[in-house]
C-alpha positions as CSV (number, residue, x, y, z in Angstrom):
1,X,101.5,99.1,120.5
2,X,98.1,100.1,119.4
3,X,95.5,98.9,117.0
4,X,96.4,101.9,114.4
5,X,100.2,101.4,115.0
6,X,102.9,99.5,112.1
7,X,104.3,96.3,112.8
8,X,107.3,94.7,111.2
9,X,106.4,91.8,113.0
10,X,105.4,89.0,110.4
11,X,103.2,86.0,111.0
12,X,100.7,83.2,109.7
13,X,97.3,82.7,110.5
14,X,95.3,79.9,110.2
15,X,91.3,79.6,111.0
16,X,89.2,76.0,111.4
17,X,87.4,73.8,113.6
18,X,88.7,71.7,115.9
19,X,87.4,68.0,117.1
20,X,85.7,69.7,120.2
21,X,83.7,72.3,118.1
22,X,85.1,74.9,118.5
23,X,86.9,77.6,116.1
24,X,90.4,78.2,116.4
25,X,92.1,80.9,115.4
26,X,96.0,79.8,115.5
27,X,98.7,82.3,115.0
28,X,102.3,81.8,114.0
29,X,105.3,83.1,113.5
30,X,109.1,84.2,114.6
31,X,108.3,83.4,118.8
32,X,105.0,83.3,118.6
33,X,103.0,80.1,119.0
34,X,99.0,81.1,119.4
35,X,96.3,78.5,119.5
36,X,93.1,80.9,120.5
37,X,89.7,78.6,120.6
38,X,86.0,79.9,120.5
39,X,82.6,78.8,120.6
40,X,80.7,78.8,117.3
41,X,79.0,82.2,118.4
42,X,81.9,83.8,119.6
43,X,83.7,83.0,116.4
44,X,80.3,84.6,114.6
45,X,81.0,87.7,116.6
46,X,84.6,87.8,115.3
47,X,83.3,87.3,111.6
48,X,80.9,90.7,112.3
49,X,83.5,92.6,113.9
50,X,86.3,91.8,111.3
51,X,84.0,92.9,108.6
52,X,82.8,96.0,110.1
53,X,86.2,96.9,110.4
54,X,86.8,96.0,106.6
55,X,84.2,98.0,105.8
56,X,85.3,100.9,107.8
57,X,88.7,100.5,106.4
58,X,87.3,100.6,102.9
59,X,85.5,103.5,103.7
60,X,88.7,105.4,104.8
61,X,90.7,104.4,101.5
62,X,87.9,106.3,99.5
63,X,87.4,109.2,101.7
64,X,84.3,108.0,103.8
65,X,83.4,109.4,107.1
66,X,84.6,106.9,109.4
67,X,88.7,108.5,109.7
68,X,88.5,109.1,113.4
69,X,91.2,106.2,113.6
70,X,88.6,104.7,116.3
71,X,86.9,100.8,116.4
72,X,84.1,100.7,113.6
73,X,80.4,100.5,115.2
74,X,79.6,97.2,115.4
75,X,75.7,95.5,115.4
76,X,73.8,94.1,118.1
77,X,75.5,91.2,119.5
């Protein structure tokens, strides 16, 4: 399965900081039991990619450019 394929699969997410600081992004659901932790700048790099990708989404919904089906370009890291 692919970035760009459908999923019936169904699952909670849930985002925060734990006592250690770090993030955690925890997912949830039928089998699935996720806990994923990250340092405060890996967790920044997350936050830049998921809105790139947001962004390149939005672009594809009103007939932008970016329909190559491929990762958005993301900034400087």
């Amino acid at each position: 399965m692919g970035i760009d394929s459908e999923s019936d699969v169904a699952a909670n997410l849930q985002i925060g900081p734990t006592s250690i600081g770090m993030v955690r992004i925890y997912v949830e659901g039928e089998g699935i039991d996720l806990p994923l932790d990250f340092d405060p700048e890996e967790a920044e790099e997350i936050a830049e990619e998921l809105l790139a990708a947001a962004e390149a989404a939005r672009e594809i919904l009103s007939g932008g450019a970016n329909t190559s089906g491929g990762k958005p370009k993301k900034g400087k890291r």
